[in-house]
Jmol script that loads the backbone (N, CA, C; Angstrom):
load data "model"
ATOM      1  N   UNK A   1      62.628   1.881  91.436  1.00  0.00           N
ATOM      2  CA  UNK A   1      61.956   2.909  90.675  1.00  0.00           C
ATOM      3  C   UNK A   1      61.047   2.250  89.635  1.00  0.00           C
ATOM      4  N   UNK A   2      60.009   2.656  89.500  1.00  0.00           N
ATOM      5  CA  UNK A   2      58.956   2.528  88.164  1.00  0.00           C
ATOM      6  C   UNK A   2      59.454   3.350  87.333  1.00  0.00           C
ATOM      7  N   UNK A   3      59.195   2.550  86.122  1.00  0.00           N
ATOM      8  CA  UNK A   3      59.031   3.787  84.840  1.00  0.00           C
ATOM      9  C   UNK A   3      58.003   3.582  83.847  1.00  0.00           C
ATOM     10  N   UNK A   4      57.116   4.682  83.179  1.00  0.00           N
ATOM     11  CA  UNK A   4      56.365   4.593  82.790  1.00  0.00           C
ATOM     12  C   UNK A   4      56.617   5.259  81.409  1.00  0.00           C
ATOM     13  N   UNK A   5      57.036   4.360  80.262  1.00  0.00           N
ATOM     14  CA  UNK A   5      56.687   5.274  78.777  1.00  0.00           C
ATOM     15  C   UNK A   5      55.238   5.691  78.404  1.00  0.00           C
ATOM     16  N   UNK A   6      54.841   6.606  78.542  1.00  0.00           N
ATOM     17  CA  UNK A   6      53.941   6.816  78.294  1.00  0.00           C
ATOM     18  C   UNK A   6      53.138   7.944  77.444  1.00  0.00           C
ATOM     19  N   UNK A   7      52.231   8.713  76.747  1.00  0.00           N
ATOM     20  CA  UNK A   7      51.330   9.138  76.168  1.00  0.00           C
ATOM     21  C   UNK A   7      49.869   9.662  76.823  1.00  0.00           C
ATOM     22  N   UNK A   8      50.114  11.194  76.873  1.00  0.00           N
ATOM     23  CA  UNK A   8      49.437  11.645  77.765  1.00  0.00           C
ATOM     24  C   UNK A   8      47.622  11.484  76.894  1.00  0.00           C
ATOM     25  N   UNK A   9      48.121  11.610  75.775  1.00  0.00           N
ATOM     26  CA  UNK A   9      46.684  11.371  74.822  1.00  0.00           C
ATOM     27  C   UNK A   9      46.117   9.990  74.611  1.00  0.00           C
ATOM     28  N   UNK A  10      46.682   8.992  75.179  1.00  0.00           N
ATOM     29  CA  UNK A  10      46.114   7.401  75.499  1.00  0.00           C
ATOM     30  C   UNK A  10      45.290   7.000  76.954  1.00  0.00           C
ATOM     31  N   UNK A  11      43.841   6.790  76.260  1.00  0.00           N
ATOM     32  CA  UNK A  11      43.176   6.553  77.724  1.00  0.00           C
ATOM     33  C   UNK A  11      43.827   5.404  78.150  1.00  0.00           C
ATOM     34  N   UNK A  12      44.447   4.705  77.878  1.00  0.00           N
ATOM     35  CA  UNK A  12      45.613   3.193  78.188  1.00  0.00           C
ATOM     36  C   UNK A  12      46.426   3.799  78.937  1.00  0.00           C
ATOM     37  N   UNK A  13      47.242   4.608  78.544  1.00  0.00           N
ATOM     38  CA  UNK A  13      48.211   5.026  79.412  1.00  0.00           C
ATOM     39  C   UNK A  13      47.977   5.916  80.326  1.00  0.00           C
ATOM     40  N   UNK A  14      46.748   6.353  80.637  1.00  0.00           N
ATOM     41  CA  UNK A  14      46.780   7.098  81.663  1.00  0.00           C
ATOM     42  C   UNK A  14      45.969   6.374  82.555  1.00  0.00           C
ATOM     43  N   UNK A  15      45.164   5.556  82.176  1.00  0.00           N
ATOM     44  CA  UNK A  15      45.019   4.540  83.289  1.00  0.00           C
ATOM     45  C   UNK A  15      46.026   3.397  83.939  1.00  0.00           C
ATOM     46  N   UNK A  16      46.824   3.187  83.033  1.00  0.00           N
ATOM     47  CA  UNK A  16      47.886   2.814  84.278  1.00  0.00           C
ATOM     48  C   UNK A  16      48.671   3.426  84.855  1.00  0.00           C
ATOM     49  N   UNK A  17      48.849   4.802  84.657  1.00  0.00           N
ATOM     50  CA  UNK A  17      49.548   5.819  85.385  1.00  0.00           C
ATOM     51  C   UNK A  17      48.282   5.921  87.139  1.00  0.00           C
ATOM     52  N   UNK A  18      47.510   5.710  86.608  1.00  0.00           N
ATOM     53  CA  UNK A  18      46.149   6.003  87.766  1.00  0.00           C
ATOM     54  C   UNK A  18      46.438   4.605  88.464  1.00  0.00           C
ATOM     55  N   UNK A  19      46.436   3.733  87.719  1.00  0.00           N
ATOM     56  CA  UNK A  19      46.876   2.147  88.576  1.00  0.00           C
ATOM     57  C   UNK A  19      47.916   1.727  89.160  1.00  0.00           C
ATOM     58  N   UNK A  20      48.596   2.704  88.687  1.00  0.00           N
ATOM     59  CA  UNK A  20      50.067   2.894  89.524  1.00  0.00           C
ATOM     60  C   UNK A  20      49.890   4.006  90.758  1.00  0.00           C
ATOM     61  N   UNK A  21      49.512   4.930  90.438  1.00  0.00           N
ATOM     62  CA  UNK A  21      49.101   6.040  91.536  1.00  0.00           C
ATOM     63  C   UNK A  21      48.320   5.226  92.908  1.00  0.00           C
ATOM     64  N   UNK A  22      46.891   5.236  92.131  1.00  0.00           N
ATOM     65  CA  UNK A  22      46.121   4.519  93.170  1.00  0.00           C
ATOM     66  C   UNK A  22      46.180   3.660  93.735  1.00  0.00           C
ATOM     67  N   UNK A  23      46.350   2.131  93.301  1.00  0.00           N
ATOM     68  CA  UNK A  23      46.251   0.843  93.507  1.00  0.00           C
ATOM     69  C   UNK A  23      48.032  -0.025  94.246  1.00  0.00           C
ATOM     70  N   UNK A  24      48.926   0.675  93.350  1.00  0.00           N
ATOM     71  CA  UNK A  24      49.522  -0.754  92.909  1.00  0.00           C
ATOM     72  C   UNK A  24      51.132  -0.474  93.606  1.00  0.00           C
ATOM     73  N   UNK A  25      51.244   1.324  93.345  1.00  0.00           N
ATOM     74  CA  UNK A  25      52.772   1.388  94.404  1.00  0.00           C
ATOM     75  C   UNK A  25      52.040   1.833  95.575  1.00  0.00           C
ATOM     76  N   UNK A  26      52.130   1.052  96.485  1.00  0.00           N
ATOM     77  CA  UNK A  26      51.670   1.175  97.780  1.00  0.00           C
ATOM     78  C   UNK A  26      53.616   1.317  98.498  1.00  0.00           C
ATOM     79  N   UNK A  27      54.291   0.955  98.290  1.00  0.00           N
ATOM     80  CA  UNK A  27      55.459   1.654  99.188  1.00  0.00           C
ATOM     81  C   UNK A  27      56.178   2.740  98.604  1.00  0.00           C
ATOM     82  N   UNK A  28      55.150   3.267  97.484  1.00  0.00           N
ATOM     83  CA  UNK A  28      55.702   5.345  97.113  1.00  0.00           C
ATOM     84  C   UNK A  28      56.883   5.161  96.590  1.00  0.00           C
ATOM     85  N   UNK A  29      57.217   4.073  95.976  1.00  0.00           N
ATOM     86  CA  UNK A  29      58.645   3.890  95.125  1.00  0.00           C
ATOM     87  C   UNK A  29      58.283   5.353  93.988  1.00  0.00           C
ATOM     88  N   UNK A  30      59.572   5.636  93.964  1.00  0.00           N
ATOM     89  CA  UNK A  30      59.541   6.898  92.753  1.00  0.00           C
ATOM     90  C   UNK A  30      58.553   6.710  91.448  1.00  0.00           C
ATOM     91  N   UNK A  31      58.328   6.955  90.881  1.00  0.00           N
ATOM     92  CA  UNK A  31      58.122   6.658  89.496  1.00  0.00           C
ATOM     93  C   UNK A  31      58.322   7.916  88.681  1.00  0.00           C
ATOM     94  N   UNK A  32      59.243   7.498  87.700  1.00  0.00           N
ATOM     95  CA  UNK A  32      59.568   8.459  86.268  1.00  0.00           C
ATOM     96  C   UNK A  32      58.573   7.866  85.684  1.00  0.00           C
ATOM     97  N   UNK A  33      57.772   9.007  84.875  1.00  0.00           N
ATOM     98  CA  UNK A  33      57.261   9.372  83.797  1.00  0.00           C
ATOM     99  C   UNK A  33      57.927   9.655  81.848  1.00  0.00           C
ATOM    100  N   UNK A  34      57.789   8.715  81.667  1.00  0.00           N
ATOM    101  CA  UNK A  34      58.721   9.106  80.339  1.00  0.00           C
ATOM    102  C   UNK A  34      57.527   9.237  79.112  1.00  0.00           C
ATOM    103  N   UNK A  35      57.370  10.889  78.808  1.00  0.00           N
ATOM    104  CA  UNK A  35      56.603  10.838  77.286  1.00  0.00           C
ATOM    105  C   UNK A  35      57.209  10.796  76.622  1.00  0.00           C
ATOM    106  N   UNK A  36      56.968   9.662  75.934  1.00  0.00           N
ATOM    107  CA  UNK A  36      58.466   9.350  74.759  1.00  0.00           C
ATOM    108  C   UNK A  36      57.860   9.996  73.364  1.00  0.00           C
ATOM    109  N   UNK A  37      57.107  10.614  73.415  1.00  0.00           N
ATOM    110  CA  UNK A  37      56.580  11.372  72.223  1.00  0.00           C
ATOM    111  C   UNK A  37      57.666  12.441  72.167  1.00  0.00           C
ATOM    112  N   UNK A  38      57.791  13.177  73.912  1.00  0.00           N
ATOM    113  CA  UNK A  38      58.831  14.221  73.615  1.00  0.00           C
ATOM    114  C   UNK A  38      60.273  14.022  73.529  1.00  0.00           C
ATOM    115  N   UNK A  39      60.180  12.730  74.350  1.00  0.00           N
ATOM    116  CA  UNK A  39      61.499  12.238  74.568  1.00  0.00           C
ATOM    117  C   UNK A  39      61.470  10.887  74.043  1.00  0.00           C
ATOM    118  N   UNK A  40      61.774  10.530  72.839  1.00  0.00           N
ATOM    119  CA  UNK A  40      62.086   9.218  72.738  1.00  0.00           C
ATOM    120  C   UNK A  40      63.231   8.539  72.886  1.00  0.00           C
ATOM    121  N   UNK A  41      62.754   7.114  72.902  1.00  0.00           N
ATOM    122  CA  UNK A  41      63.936   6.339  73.437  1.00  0.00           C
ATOM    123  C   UNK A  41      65.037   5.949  72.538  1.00  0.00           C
ATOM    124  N   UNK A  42      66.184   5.897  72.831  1.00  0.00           N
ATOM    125  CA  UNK A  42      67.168   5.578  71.759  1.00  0.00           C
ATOM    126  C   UNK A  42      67.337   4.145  71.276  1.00  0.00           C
ATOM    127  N   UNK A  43      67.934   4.070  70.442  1.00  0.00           N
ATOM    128  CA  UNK A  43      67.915   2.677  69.761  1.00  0.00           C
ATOM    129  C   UNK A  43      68.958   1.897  71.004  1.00  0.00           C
ATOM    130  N   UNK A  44      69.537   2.053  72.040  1.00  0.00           N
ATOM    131  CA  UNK A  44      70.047   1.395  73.136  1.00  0.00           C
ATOM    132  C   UNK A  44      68.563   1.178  74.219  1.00  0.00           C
ATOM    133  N   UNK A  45      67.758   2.141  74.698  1.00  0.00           N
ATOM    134  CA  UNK A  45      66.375   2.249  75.566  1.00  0.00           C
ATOM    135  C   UNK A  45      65.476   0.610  74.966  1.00  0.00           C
ATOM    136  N   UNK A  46      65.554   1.414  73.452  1.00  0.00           N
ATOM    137  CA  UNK A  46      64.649  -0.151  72.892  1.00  0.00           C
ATOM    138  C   UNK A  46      64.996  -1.257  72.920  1.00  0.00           C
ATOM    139  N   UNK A  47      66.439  -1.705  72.939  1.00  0.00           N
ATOM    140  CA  UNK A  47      66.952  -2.954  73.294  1.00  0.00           C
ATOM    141  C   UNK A  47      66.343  -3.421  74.269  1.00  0.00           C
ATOM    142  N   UNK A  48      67.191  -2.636  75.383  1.00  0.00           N
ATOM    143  CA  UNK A  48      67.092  -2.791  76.735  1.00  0.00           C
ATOM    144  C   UNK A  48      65.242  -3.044  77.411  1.00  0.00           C
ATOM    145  N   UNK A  49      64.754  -2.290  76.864  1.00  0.00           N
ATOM    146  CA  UNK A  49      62.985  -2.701  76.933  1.00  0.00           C
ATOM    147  C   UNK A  49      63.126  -3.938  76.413  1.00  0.00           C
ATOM    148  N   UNK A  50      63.179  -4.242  74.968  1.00  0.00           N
ATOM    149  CA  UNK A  50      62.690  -5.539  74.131  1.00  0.00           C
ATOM    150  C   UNK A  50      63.346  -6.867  75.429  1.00  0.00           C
ATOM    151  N   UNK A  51      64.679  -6.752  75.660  1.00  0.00           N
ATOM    152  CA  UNK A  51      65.053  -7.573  76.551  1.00  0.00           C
ATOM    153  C   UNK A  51      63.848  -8.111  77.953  1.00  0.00           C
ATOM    154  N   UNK A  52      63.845  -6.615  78.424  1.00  0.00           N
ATOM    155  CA  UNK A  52      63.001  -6.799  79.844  1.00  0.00           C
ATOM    156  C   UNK A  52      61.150  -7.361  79.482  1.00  0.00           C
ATOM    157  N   UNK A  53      60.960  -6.831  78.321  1.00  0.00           N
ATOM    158  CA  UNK A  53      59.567  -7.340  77.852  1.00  0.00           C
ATOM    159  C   UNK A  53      60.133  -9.046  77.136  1.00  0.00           C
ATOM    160  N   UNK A  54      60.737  -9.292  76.732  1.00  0.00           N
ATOM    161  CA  UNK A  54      60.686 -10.757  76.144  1.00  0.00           C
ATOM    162  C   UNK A  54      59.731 -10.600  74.712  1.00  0.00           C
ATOM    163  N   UNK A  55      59.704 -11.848  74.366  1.00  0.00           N
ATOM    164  CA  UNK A  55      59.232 -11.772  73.479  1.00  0.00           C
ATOM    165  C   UNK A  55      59.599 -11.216  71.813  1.00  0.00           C
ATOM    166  N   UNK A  56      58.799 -10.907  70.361  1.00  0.00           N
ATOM    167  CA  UNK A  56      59.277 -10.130  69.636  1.00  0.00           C
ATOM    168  C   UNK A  56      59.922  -8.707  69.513  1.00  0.00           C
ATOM    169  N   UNK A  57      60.858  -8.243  68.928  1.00  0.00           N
ATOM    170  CA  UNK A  57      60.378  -7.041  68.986  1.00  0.00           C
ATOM    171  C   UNK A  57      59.250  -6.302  68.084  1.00  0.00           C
ATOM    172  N   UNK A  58      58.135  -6.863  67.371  1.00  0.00           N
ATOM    173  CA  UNK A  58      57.302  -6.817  66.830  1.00  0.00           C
ATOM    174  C   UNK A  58      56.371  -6.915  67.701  1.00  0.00           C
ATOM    175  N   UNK A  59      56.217  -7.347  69.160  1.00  0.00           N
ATOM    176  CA  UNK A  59      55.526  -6.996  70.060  1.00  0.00           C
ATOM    177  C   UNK A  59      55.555  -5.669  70.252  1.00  0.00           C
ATOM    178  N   UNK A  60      56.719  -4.736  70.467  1.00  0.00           N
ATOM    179  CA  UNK A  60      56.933  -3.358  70.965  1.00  0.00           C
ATOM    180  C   UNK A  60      55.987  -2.601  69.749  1.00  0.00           C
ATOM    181  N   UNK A  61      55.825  -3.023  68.184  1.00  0.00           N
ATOM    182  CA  UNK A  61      54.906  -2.085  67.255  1.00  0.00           C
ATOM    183  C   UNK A  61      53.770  -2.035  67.469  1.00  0.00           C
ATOM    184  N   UNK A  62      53.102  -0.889  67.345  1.00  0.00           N
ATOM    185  CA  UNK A  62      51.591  -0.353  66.898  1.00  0.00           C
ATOM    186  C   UNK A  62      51.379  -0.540  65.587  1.00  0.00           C
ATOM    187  N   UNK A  63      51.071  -1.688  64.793  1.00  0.00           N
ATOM    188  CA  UNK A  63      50.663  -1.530  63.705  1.00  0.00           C
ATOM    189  C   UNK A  63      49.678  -1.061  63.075  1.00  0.00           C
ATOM    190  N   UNK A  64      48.787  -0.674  64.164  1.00  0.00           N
ATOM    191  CA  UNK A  64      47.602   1.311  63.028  1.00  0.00           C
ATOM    192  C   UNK A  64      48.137   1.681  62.891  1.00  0.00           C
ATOM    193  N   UNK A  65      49.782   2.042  63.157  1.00  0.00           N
ATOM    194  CA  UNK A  65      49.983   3.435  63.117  1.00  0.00           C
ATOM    195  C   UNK A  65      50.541   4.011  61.454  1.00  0.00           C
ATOM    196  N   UNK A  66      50.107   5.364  61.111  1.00  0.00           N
ATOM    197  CA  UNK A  66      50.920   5.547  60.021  1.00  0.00           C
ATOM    198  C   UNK A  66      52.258   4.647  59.704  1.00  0.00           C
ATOM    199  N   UNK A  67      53.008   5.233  59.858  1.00  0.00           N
ATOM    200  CA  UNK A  67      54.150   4.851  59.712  1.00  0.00           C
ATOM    201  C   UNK A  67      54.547   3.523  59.640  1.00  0.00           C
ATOM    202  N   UNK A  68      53.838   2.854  60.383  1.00  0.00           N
ATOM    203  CA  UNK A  68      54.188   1.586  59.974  1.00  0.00           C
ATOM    204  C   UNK A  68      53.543   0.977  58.349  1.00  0.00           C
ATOM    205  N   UNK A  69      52.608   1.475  58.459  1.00  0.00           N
ATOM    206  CA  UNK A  69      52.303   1.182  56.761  1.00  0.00           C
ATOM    207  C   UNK A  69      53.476   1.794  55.618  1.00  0.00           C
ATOM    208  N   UNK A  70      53.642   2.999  56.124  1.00  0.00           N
ATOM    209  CA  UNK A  70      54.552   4.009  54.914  1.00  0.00           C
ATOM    210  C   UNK A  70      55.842   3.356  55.166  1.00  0.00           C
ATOM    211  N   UNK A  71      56.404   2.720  56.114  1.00  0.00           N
ATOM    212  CA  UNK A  71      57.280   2.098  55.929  1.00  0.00           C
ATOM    213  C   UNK A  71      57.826   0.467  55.689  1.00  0.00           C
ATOM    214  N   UNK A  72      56.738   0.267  55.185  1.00  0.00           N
ATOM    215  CA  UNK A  72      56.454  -1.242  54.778  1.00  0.00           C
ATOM    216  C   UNK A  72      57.120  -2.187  56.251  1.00  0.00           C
ATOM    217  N   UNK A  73      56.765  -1.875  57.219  1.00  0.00           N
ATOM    218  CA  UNK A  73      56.937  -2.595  58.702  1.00  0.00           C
ATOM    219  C   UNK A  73      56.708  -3.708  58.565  1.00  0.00           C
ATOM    220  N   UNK A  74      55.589  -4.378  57.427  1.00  0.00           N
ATOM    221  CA  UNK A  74      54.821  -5.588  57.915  1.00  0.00           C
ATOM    222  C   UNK A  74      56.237  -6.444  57.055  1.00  0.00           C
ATOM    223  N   UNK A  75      56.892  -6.151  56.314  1.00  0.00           N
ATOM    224  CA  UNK A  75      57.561  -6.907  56.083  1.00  0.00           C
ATOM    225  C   UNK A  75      58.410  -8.191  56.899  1.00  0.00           C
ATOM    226  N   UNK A  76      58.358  -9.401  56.996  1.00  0.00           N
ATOM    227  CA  UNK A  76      58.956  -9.938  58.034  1.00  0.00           C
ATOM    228  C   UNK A  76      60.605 -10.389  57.486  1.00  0.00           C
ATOM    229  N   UNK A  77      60.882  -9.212  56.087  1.00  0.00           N
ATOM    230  CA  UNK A  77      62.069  -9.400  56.751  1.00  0.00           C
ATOM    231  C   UNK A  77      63.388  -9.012  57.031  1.00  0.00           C
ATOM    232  N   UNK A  78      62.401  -8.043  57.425  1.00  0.00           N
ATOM    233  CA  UNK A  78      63.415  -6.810  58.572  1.00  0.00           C
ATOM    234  C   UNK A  78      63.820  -7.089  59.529  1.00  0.00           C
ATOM    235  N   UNK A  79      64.895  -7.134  59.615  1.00  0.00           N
ATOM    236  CA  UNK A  79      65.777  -7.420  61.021  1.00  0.00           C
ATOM    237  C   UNK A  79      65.308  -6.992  62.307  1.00  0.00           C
ATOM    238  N   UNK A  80      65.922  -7.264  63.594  1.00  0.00           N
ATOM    239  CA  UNK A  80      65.403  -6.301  65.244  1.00  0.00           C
ATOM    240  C   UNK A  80      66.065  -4.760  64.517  1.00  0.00           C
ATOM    241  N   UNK A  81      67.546  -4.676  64.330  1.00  0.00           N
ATOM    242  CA  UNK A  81      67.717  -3.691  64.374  1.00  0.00           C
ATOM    243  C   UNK A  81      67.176  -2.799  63.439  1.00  0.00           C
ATOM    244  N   UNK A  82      66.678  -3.163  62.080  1.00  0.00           N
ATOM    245  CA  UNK A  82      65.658  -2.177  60.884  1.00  0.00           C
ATOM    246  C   UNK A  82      64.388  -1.906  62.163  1.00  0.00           C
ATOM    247  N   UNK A  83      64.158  -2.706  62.642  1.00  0.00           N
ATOM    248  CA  UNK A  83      62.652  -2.252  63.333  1.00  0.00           C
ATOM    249  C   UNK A  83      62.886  -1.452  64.728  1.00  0.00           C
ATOM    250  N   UNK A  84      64.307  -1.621  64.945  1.00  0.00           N
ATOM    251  CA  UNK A  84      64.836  -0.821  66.361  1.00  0.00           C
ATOM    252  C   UNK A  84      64.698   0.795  65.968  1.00  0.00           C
ATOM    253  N   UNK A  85      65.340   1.404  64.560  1.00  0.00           N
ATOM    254  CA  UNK A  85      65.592   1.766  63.790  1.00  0.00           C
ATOM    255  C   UNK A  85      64.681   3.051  63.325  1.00  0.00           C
ATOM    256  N   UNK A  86      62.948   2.376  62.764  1.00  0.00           N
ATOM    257  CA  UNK A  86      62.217   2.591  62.931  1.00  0.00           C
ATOM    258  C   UNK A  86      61.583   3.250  64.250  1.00  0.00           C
ATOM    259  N   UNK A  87      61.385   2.608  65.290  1.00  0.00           N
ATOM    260  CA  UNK A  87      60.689   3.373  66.666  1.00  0.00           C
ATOM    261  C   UNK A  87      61.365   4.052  67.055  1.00  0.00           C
ATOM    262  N   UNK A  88      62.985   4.076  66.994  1.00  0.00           N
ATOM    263  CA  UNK A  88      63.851   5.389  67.673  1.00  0.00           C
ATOM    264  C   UNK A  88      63.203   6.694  66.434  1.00  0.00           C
ATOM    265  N   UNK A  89      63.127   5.954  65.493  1.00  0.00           N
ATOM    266  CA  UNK A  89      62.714   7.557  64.407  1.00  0.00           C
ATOM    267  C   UNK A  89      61.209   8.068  64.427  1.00  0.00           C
ATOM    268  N   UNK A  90      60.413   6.879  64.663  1.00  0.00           N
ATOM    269  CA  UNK A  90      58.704   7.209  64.507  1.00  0.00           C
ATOM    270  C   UNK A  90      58.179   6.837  65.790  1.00  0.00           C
ATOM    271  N   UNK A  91      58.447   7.712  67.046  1.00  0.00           N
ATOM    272  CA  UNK A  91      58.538   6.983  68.407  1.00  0.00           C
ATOM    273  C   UNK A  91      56.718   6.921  68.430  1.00  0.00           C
ATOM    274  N   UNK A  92      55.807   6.966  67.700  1.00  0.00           N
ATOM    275  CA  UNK A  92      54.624   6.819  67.670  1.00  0.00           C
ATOM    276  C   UNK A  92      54.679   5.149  67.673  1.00  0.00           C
ATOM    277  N   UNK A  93      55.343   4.690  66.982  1.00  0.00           N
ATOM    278  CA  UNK A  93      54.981   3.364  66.407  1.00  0.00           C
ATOM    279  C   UNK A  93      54.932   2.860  67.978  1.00  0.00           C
ATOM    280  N   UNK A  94      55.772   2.819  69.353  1.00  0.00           N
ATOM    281  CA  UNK A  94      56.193   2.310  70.126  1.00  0.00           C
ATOM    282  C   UNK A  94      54.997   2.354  70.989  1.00  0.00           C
ATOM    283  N   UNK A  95      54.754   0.540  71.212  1.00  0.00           N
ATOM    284  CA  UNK A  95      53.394   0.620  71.919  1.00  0.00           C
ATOM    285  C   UNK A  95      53.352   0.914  73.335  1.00  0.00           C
ATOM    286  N   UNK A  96      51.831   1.605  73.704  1.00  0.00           N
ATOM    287  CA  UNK A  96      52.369   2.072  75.136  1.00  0.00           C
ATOM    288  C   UNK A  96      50.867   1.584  75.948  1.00  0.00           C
ATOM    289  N   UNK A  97      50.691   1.911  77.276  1.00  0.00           N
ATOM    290  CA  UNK A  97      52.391   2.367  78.418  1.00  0.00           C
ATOM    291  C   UNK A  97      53.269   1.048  78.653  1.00  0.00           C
ATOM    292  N   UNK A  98      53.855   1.168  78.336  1.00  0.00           N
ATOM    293  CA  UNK A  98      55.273   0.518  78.710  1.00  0.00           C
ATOM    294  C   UNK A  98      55.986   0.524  79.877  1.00  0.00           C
ATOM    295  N   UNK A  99      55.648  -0.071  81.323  1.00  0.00           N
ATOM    296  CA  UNK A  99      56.004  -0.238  82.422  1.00  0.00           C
ATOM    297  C   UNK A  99      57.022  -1.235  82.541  1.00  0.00           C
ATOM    298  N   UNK A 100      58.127  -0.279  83.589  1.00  0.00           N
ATOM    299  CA  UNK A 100      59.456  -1.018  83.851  1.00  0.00           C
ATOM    300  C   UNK A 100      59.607  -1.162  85.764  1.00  0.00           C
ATOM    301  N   UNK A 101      59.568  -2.175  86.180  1.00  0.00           N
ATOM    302  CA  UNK A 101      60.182  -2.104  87.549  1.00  0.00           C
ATOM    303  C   UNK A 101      60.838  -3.593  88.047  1.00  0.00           C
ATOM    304  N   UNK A 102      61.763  -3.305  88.854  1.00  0.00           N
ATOM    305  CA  UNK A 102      63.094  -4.193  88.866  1.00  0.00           C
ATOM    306  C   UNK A 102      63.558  -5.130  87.886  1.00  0.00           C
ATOM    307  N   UNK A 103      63.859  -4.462  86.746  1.00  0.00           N
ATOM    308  CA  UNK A 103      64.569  -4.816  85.374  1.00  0.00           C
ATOM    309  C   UNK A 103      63.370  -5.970  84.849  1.00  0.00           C
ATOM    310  N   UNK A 104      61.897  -5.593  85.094  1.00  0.00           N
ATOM    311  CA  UNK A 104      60.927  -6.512  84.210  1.00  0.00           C
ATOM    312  C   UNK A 104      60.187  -5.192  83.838  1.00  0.00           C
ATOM    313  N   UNK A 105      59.745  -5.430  82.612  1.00  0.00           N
ATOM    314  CA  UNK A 105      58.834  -4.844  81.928  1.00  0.00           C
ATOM    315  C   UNK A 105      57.595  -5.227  80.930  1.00  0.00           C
ATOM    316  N   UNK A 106      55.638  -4.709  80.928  1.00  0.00           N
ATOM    317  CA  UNK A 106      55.507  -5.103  80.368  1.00  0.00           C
ATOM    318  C   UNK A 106      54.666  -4.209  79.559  1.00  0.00           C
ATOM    319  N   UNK A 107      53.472  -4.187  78.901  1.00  0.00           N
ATOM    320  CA  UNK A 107      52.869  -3.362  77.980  1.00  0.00           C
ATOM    321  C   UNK A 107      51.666  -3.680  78.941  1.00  0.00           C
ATOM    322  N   UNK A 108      51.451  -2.481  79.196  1.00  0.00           N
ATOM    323  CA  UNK A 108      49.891  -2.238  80.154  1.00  0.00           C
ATOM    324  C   UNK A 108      48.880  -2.030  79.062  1.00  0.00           C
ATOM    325  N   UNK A 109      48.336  -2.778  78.350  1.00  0.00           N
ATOM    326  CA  UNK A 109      47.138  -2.822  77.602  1.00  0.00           C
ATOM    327  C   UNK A 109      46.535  -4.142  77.558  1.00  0.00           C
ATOM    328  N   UNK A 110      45.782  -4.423  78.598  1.00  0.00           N
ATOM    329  CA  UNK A 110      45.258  -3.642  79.318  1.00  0.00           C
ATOM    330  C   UNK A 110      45.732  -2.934  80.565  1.00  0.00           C
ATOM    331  N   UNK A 111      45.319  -1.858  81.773  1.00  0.00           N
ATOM    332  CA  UNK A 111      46.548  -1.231  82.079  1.00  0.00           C
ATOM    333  C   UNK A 111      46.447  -2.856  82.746  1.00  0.00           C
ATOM    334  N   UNK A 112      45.547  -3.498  83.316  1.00  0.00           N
ATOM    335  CA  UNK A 112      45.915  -4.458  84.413  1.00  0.00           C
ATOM    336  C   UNK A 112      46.667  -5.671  84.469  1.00  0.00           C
ATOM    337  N   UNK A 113      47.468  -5.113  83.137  1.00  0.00           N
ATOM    338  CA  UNK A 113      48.786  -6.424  82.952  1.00  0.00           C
ATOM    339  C   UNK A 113      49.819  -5.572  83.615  1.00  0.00           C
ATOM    340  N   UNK A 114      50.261  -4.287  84.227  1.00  0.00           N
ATOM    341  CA  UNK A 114      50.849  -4.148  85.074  1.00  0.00           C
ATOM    342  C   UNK A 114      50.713  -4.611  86.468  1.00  0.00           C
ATOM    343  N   UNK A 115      50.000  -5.252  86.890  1.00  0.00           N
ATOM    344  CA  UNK A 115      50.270  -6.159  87.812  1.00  0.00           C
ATOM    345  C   UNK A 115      50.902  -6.918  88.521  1.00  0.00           C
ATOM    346  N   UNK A 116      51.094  -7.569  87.149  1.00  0.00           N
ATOM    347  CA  UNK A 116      52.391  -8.806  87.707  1.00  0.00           C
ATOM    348  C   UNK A 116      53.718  -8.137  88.211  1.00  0.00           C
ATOM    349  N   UNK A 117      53.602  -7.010  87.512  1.00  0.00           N
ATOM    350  CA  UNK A 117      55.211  -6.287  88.035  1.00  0.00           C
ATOM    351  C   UNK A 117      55.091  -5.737  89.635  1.00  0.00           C
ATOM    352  N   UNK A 118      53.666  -6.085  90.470  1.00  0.00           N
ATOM    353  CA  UNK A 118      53.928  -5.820  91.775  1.00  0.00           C
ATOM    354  C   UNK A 118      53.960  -6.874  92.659  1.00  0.00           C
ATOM    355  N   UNK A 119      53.873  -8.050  92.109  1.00  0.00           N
ATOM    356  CA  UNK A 119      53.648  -9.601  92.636  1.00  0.00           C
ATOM    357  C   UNK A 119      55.142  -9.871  93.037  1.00  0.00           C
TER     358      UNK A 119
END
end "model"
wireframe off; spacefill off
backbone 0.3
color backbone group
């Protein structure tokens, strides 16, 4: 299965929803759709992403976003879980689309870094 966190108001994320459509699942594997605007992810979801993406979890922030200013985010020294903490509460902050398939995940911005997840 694919999964796609995504944001129907991001020309980002809806082009890799289109790069997934069109291009890239060629054997029609399912794909869930997750707007995590309506549905956000729980502070267990964000682990489990941060894991499959690697890297910070300061990779997973949008730092335009409100909230990350009003909540003094840039601070470095807030723990994973203060910043886990954060995106389960301000699921804006959580950068998207956020593509998951066979327990790898990465941030499609551009969408065509979902790619590698069909290699």
């Amino acid at each position: 299965m694919i999964t796609v966190y995504h944001n129907p108001r991001c020309s980002k994320s809806r082009g890799a929803c289109e790069l997934i459509d069109d291009r890239l699942n060629r054997s029609g594997e399912t794909v869930k759709v997750i707007e995590y605007l309506k549905e956000p992810p729980s502070i267990d979801d964000l682990k489990a992403l941060h894991q499959m993406l690697g890297g910070s979890v300061r990779d997973m922030i949008r730092e335009n976003e409100t909230p990350f200013k009003e909540l003094g985010l840039a601070d470095v020294s807030l723990s994973d879980d203060q910043l886990y903490k954060a995106i389960a509460a301000h699921p804006i902050l959580l950068q998207r689309p956020i593509v998951v398939r066979d327990g790898r995940a990465v941030i499609g911005r551009p969408p065509e870094n979902i790619e590698v997840l069909f290699k």
